[in-house]
C-alpha positions in Angstrom: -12.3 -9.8 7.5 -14.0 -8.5 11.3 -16.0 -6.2 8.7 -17.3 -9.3 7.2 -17.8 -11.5 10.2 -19.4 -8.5 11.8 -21.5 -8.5 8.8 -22.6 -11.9 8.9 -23.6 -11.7 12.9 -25.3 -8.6 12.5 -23.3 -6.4 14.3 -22.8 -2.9 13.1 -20.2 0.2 13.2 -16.9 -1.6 12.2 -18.0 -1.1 8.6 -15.3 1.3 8.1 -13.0 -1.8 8.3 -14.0 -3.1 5.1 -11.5 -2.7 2.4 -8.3 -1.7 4.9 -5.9 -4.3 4.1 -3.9 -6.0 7.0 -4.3 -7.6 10.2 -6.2 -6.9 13.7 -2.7 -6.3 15.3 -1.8 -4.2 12.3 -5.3 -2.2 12.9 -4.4 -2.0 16.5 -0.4 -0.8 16.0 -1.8 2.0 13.5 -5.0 2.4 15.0 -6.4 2.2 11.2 -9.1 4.1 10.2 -11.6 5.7 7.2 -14.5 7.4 6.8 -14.6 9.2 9.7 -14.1 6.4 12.1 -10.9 4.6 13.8 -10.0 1.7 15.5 -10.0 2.4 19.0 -13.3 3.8 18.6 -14.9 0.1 18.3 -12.3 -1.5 20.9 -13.4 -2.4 24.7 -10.1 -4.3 25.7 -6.7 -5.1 24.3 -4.2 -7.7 24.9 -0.2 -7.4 24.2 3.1 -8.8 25.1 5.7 -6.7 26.4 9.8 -7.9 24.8 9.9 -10.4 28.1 7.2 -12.9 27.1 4.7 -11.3 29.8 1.3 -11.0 28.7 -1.0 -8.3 29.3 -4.5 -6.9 28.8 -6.2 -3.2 29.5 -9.4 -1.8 28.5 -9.1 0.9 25.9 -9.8 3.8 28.7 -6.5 3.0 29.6 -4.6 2.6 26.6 -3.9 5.8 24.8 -4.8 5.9 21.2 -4.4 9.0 18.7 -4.6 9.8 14.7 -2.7 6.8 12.9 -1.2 5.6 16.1 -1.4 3.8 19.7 2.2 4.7 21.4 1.7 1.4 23.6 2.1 -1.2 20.9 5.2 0.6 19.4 7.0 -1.2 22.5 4.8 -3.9 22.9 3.3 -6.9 20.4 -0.7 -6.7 20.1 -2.2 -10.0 20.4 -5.7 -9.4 20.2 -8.9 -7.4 21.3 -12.7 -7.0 21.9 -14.4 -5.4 19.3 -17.8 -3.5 20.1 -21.1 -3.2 18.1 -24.4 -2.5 17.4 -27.2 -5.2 16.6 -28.5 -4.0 13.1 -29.6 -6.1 10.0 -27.0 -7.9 7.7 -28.7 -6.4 4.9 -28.2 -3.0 6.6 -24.4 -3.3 7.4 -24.0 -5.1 3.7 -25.6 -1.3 2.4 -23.2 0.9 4.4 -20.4 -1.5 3.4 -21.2 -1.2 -0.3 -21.8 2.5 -0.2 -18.2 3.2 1.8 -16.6 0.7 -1.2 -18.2 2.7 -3.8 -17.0 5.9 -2.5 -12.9 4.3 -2.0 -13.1 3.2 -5.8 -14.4 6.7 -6.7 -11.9 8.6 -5.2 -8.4 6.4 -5.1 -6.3 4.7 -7.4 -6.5 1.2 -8.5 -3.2 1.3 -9.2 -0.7 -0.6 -7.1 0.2 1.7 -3.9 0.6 1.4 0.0 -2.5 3.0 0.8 -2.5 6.9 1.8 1.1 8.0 2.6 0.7 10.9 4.5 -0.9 12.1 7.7 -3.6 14.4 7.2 -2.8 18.2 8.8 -5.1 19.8 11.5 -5.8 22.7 8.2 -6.5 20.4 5.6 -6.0 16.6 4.5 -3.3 15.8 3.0 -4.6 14.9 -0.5 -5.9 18.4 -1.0 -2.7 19.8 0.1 -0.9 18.1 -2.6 -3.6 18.8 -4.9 -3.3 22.6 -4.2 0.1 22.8 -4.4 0.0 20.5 -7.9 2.1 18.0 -7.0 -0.3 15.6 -9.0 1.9 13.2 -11.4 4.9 14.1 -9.5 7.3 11.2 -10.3 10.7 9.6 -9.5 11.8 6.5 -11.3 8.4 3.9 -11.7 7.0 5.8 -8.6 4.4 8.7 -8.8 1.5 11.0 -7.2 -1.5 9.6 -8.1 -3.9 11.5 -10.7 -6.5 10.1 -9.0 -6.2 11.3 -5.1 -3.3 13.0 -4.0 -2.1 11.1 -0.6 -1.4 7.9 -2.5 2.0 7.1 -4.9 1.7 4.6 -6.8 3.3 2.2 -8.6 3.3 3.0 -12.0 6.1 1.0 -13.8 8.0 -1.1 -11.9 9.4 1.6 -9.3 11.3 0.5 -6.2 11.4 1.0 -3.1 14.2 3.7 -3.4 12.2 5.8 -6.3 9.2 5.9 -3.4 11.5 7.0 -0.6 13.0 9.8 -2.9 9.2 11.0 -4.2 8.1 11.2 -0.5 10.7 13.2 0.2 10.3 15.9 -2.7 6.8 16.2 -1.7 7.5 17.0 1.8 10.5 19.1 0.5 7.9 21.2 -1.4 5.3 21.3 1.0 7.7 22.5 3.8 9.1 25.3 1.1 5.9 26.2 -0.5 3.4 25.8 2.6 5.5 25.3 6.1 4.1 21.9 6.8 5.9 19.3 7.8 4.3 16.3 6.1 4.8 13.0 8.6 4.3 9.9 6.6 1.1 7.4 7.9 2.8 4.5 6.4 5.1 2.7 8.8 8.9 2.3 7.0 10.8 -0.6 8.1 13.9 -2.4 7.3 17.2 -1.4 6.0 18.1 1.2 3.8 21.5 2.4 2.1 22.0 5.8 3.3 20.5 8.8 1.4 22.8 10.2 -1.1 21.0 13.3 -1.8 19.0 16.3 -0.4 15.8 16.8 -1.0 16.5 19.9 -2.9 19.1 17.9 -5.0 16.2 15.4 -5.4 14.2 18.1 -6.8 16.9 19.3 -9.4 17.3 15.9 -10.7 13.9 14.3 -10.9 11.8 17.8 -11.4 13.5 20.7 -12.0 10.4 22.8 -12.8 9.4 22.5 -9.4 12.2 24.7 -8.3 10.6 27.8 -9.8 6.9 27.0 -8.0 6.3 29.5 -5.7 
């Protein structure tokens, strides 16, 4: 939507927004990004309340911001911010917007999924790791490795939420074995959960046995 409205005042360089589902506070929390571009690299101020009620606001030279995350708003709700541009042409930003969709449908899956699970590695992003190591079609239950790009699982026939939890963990399983990368996971899990009732490696033997013999 700020990709949009950016659009339509002629404002450039948030055209990386377009197509990231969510909210400005979501974008903020996550510091959200693609193509080569994040959040906090468009953002002049922020405003947040803190658990009391007391309301805040810093500019973004203050406010410390990395890869997939902004430590300040894990303890504190994001409210809003200042977004900085460019003056360019609607026509212009409506071009780079089309050419950034275009290469998103070309290279993800239009199958349901949460977006890319895992954070990419300082060696290599996290879709060709998987790729590599051919964890491709990797499934548990309805849930499984896209064909399409590695990073995302999707939903392929009514998995739940469980069958997801249990496929993220045999890929990091096999990544850690096959690689020694610890895999963190981009998307944020919340809520309740029954406790896990088996390993990874357990996980392994039940839902892909083969993989046991990958070296």
């Amino acid at each position: 939507m700020n990709a949009a409205r950016a659009r339509r005042h002629g404002l450039a360089g948030l055209e990386f927004l377009e197509g990231i589902p969510g909210s400005v506070g979501g974008a903020l929390r996550m510091n959200a990004g693609a193509m080569g571009a994040a959040t906090f690299d468009r953002v002049e101020h922020i405003r947040f309340m803190d658990f009391g009620g007391g309301l805040h606001q810093l500019p973004t030279t203050e406010v410390h911001a990395k890869y997939r995350s902004c430590p300040l708003l894990k303890d504190n709700i994001a409210l809003g911010a200042v977004f900085k541009g460019e003056p360019a042409s609607p026509e212009e930003i409506a071009e780079k917007m089309k050419q950034f969709c275009g290469k998103r449908w070309n290279s993800q899956p239009a199958a349901p999924s949460a977006g890319c699970i895992f954070k990419n590695t300082p060696l290599m992003p996290a879709g060709k790791l998987v790729d590599e190591l051919c964890l491709k079609g990797l499934r548990v239950g309805g849930a499984a490795v896209s064909d399409v790009h590695g990073n995302f699982i999707v939903n392929d026939n009514k998995a739940t939420a469980r069958d997801v939890l249990n496929l993220i963990e045999i890929v990091r399983q096999k990544v850690r074995d096959m690689r020694g990368i610890d895999l963190e996971t981009e998307v944020e899990i919340v809520g309740e959960d029954s406790p896990k009732n088996s390993t990874a490696s357990e996980l392994i033997a039940k839902h892909s046995p083969d993989l046991l013999e990958t070296k």
